[in-house]
Each structure stands twice: as C-alpha cells, then as structure tokens.
C-alpha positions in Angstrom: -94.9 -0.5 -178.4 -91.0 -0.7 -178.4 -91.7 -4.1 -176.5 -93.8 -5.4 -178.9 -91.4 -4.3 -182.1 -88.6 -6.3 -180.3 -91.0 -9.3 -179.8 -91.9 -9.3 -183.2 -88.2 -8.8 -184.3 -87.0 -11.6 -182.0 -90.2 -13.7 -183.6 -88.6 -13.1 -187.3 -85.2 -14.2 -187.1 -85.8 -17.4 -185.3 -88.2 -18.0 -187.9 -85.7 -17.5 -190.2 -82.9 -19.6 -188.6 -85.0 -22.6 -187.8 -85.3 -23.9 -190.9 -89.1 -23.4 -192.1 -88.0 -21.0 -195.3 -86.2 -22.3 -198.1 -82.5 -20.8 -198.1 -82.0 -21.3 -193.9 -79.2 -22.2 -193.5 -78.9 -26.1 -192.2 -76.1 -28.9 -191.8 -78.4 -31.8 -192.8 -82.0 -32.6 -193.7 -83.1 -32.6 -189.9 -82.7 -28.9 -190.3 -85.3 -28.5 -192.7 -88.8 -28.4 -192.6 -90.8 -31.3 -194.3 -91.0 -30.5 -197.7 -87.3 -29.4 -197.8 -84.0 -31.1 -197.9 -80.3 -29.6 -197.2 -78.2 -28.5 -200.1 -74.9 -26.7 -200.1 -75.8 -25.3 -196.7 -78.8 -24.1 -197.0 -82.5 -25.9 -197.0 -84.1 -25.8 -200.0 -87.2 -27.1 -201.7 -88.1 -30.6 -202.3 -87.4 -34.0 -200.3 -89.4 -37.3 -200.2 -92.6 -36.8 -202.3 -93.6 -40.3 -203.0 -93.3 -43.8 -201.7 -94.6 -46.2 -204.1 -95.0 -49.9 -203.5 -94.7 -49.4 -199.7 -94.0 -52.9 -197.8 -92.7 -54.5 -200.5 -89.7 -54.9 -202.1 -88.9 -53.4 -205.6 -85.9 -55.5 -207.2 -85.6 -52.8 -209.8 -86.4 -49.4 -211.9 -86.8 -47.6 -214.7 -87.6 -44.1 -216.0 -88.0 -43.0 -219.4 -85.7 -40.9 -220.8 -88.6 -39.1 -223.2 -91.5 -39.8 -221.5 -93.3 -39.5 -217.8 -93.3 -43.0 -216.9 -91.9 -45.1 -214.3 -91.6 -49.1 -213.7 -90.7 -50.9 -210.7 -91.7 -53.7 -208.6 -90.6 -57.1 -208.8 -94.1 -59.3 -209.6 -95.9 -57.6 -211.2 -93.8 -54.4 -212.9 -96.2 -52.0 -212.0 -95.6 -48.4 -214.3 -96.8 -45.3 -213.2 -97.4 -41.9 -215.0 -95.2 -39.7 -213.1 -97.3 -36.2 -214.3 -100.1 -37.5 -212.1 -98.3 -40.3 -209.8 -101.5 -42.3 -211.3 -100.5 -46.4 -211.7 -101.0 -47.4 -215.5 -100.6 -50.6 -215.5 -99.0 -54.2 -213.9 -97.3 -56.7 -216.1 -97.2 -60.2 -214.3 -93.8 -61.7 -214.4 -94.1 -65.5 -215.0 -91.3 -67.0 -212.9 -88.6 -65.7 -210.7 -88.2 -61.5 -210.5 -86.6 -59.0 -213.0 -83.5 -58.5 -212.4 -83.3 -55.5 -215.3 -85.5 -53.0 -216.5 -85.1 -50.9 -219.5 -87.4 -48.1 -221.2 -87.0 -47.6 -225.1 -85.8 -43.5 -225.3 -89.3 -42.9 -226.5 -91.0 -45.0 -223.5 -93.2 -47.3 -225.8 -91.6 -49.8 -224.8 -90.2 -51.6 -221.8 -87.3 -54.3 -221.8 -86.8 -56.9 -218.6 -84.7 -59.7 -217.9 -86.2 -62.9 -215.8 -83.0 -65.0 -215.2 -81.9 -65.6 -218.7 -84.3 -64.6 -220.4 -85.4 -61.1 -222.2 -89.2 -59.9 -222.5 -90.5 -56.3 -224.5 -93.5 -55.4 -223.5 -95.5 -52.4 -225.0 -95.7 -49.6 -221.9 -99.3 -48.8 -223.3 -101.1 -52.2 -223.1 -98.5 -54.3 -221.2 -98.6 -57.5 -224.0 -95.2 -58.8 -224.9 -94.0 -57.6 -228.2 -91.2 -60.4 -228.3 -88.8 -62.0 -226.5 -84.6 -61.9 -227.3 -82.5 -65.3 -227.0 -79.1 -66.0 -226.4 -77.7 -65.7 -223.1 -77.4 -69.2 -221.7 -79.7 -70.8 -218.9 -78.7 -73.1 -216.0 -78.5 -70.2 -213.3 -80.5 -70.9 -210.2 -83.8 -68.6 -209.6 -82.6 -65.7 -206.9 -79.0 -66.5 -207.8 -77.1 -63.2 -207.2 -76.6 -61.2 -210.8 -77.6 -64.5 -212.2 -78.6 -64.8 -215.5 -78.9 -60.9 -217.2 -78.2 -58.7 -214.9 -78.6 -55.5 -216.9 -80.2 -53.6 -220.2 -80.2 -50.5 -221.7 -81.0 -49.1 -225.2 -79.4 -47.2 -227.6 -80.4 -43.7 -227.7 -82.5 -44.1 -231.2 -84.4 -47.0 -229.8 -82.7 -49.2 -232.6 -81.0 -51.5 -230.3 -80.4 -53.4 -227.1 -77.8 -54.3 -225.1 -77.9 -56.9 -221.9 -74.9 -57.6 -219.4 -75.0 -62.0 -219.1 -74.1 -61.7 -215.5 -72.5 -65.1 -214.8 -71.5 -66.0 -218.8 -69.7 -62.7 -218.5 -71.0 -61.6 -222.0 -72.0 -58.4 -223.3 -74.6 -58.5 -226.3 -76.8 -56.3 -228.7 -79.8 -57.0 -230.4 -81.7 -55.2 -233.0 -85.2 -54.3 -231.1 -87.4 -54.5 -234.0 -86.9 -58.4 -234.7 -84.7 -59.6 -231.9 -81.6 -60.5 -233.7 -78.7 -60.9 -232.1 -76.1 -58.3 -233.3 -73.0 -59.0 -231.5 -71.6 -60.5 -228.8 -68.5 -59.7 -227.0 -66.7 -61.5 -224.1 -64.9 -61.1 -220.8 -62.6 -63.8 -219.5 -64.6 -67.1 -219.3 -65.8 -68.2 -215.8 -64.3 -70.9 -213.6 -66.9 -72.2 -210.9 -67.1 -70.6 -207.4 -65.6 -73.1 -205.3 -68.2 -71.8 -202.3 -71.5 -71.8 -204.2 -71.0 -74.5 -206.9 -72.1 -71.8 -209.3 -70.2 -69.4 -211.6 -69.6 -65.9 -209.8 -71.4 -62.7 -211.3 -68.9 -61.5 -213.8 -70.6 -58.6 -216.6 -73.1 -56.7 -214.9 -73.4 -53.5 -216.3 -74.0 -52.4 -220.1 -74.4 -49.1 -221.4 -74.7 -47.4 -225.0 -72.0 -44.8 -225.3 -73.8 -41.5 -226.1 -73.4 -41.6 -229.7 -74.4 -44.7 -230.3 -71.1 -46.0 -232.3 -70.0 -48.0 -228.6 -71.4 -50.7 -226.7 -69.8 -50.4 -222.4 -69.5 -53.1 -220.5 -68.0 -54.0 -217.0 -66.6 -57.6 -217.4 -64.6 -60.2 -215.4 -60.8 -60.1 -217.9 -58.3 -61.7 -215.7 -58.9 -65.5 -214.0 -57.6 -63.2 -211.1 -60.9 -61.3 -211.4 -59.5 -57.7 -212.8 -62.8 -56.2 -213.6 -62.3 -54.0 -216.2 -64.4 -51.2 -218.3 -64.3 -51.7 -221.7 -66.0 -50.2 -224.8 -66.4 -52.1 -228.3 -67.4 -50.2 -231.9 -70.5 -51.5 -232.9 -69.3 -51.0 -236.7 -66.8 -53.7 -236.3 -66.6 -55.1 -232.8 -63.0 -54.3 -232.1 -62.2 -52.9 -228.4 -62.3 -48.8 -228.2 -61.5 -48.5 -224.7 -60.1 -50.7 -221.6 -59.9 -49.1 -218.3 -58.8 -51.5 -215.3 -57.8 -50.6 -211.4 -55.5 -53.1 -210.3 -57.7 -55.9 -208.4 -60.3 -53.1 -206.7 -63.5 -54.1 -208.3 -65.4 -52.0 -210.6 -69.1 -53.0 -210.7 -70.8 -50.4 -211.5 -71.6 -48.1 -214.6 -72.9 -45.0 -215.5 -72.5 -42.9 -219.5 -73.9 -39.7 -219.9 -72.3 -36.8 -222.1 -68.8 -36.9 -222.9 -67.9 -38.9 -219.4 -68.7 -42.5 -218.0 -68.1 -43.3 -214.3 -67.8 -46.4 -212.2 -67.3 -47.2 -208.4 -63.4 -48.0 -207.9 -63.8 -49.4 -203.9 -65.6 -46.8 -202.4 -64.4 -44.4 -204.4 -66.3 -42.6 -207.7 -63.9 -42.6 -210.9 -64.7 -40.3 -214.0 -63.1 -40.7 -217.5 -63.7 -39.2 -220.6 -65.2 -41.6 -223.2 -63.1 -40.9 -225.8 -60.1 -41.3 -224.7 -60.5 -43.4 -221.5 -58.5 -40.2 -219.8 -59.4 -39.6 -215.9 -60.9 -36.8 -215.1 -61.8 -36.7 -211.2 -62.3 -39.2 -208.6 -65.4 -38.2 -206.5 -66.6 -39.3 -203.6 -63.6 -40.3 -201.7 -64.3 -41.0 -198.0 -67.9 -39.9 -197.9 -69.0 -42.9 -198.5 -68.6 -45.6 -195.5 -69.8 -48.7 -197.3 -70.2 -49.9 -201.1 -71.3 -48.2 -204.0 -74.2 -50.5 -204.7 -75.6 -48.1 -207.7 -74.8 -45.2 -210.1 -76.8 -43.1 -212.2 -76.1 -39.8 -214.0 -79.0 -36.8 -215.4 -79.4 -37.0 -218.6 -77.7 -33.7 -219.1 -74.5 -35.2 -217.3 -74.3 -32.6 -214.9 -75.3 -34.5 -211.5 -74.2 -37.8 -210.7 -76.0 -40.1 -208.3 -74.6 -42.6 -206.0 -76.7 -45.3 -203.6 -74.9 -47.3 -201.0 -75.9 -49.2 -197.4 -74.8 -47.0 -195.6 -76.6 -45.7 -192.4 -75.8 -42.3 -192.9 -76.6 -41.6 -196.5 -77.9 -43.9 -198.7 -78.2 -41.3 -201.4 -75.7 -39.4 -202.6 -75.8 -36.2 -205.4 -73.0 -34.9 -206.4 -72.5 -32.2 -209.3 -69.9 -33.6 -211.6 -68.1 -30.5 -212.9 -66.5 -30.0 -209.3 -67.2 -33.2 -207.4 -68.9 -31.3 -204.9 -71.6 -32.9 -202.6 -75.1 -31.5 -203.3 -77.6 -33.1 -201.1 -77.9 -36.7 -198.9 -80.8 -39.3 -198.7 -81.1 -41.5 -196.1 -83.9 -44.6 -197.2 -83.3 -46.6 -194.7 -81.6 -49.7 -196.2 -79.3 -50.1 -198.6 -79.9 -48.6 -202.2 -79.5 -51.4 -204.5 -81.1 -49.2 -207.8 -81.6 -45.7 -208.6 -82.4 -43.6 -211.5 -83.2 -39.5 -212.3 -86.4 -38.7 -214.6 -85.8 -37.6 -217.9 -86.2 -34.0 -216.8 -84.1 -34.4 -214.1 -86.5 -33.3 -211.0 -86.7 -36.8 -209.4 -85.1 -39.4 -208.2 -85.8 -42.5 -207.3 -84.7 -45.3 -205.6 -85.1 -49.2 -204.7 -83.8 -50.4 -202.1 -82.7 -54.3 -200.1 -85.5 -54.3 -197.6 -89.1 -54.0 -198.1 -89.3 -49.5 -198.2 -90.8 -49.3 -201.8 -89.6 -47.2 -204.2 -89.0 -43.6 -202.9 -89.2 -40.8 -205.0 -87.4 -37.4 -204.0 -88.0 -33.7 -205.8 -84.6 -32.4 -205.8 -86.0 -29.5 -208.8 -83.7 -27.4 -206.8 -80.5 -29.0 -207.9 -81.1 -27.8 -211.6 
C-alpha cells in the first residue's frame, strides 16, 4: 500500500510539472500542452484556435470594434462571424488586392483600398455602398505601399481617414457621401532612383480617441525624417510632431490616452496630448522589424508582429512594458489586430499560412 501511495504521489507531481494543467510552470509555448500557451511563466489557457484561409495568402485584416466579425483575404475579402467561426460572406475585389481594410465602429460597414482607389461595402449583403476619390493614380499594381496604404474610422462612424502611401498624404472623408474633408501633407516625393517610382511615404492613419485629431506617419524631410504627426480636424492646423532622428517610424497604433510606433526595433509610447514619452518597449526582444502594431481596445496590451524566427507575435502589457506571451506563425507578420473584446488575435502573414487566430482570454 505504501508503494502504491508513493507511485501515485510520484504520478501527481510530474503531472503537474509537465505542462498538461494550466498554471505549470513553463519557459515557452513547447512547455504547454495544446490548447495552452506560456504566459509570465506559467502555461495558461488558450493558443492557436483557428487558421482561416489556410494555403493562401491574406494581404490584410480587420475586426470590428462593436461587432463579431472579421475580414481578410486578398480576392475575395471573405468576413466571418467570429461567435460561430461561420464564413458570411466574399466580396470579389475587381483588380489588384486590398491593401487596407477598415470596419465602421458599429461593423455595418467595411472600407478597402485597391491601389488608389476606396470601396464601402455593406458587411451584411457585400454591395458597394460608394466609393471615395482623391488620392492620385499612376502606382503600379503590387507596388509596395502603393496607392492607399491604410484606413481607419473615426470612432462615431462619421468619418474616414486613408494614408496615400506614395503621395504622402493623409485625408478624411465624411462616410455618409464621400466628401473629401481635408487633406493634409508630408514632404512631397522625389522619385526612387532604383525603382523609377516614388518610395512609400504615409502609411499609417489613425483617429485620435476623441475624435478632434487625425495621426498620420508621413515622409517630412527630403532626407526621409518620418515623423508622427497629429492635425485638429476643427481647423487642420498640426497638434503634435514627434520625429527620431533618421530611424524610421512606420508604424502606428492610438488607443486611450497613448499612441505608439516602431522607432528601429524598438516600441516608443507617448502620450497623445502632449506628444511626452512615456516608455520604450520592446527593446532587444525583437531580432528583426516591427512589420505591425496593434493595441486592445482598452489600451492595456499592445501587440507587435515581426519576421522573426523566434517570435513573430509579440504581447506586451503596456502599463509596465512587460512581455506577456510569444507567437511564432511561421513567417513574417505583415498585419495583426485584437477583437473588440479583446480575446483574439489575429494575424496575416508574408507567405501563404492564412490568417491565424489565437485565444489569449487569459491575458485579460
């Protein structure tokens, strides 16, 4: 009998240590059984749940903010209902691939950018509500960051705003009739002496929270200083200029009272209303670009994608910079993007993986 208690004894703790119960403790995701992932140490619930579009390659995504929907793809935009994991619907893209998607806050509507060009489709039916004109054409089809390169919407659904990519402009539109708003301007391109074509200059946009500023990364120097800036949408003057030197700053991402941006390899943070700094995050965990960035809607875990081999997806918690959990995909993360909840995550990536979708319910 005493042989058999110190069987079963043995039995239980290397059950416990081998990673099969949530909260074993674990150094990365190999640790973990399958439906787990390693956070702070420990494995807890969660991981991969979903890999949508497998084979093919999904140029970008988009959740809702207020509703359970999901687009991706490249052609068609497929949209999911992400309650069920059910496909909805597929709107055919015309020519060339999106290179933006965008949900209205409500998810009625989606936004996407074909070169130059900007489409609004209803997210019920799939027919195009109307397009939006202004951005110039003459960018070749698969051009990097050619044409728009990015949208987002204002958080009452009121407006949009587009990054021009290579014409380096920011602009806003009024959703329900496609006027044009405002337009605002980086330093003008010269030509790329290499590829005979203007090099990607604006390609990020963002709302500021309260809706009274438009963000925008844009080219400002012919030396190429990229620079964050923020203009009032009440009278277009600049807010807020934030610049590092010659280290590019291509990506964006606004939630809360913060907006962050990739400065090398290297996460900045800075308080919108000020342009202070708050914390850099990050620093040398990542081993190659910062390709992406995406925050929770409640601000409080930041999201970073690169190409590297080691962890293409990084979550961080932004009131202390700490490192919560690590993806790998596979291939470099060129998009990702939490639900409006804040359970999932998903990401596109270079190669032909899909989109995958990871529960990470136990970060919240």
């Amino acid at each position: 009998m005493k042989h058999i208690s110190a069987l079963l004894l043995i039995a239980l703790a290397f059950c416990a240590c081998s990673g099969d119960q949530a909260g074993a403790r674990c150094e990365s995701n190999s640790n973990c059984a399958a439906n787990q992932f390693c956070s702070a140490g420990k494995c807890a619930s969660g991981g991969l749940v979903q890999t949508l579009l497998e084979g093919s390659v999904a140029h970008r995504l988009a959740f809702a903010p207020e509703a359970d929907l999901l687009a991706a793809g490249g052609n068609p935009v497929v949209l999911w209902d992400t309650s069920t994991w059910e496909q909805q619907l597929g709107i055919p893209i015309t020519s060339s691939l999106p290179m933006a998607l965008a949900f209205s806050p409500d998810g009625s509507l989606l936004a996407g950018a074909v070169d130059a060009e900007i489409s609004l489709w209803s997210s019920a039916t799939g027919d195009a509500v109307r397009t939006f004109d202004g951005h110039p054409e003459g960018v070749p089809d698969g051009f990097p960051e050619g044409g728009v390169a990015n949208l987002a919407f204002a958080p009452d659904g009121s407006k949009l705003a587009s990054a021009g990519g290579n014409d380096n402009s920011a602009r806003v539109w009024r959703v329900s009739d496609g006027a044009q708003l405002m337009a605002v301007q980086g330093f003008p391109n010269t030509t790329d002496p290499n590829s005979g074509y203007p090099p990607p200059s604006c390609t990020r946009v963002a709302f500021s929270p309260d809706a009274t500023a438009v963000l925008a990364l844009v080219n400002d120097a012919p030396n190429s200083k990229f620079a964050l800036k923020a203009w009032s949408l009440a009278d277009g003057q600049e807010r807020l200029s934030i610049q590092e030197g010659t280290t590019p700053i291509t990506r964006l991402a606004v939630a809360g009272e913060f907006v962050a941006a990739n400065v090398g390899r290297a996460i900045k943070l800075w308080k919108l209303e000020d342009g202070s700094e708050v914390r850099e995050i990050g620093g040398d965990a990542h081993q190659d670009d910062i390709l992406t960035l995406g925050f929770t809607r409640d601000g409080r875990l930041l999201a970073s994608g690169t190409s590297d081999g080691e962890g293409n997806i990084r979550i961080w918690r932004v009131e202390d910079g700490e490192l919560l959990a690590t993806f790998e995909t596979g291939d470099g993360v060129k998009q990702l993007a939490f639900s409006r909840a804040g359970r999932f995550i998903a990401s596109a990536s270079y190669g032909s993986k899909g989109v995958l979708v990871h529960d990470i319910a136990a970060l919240q």
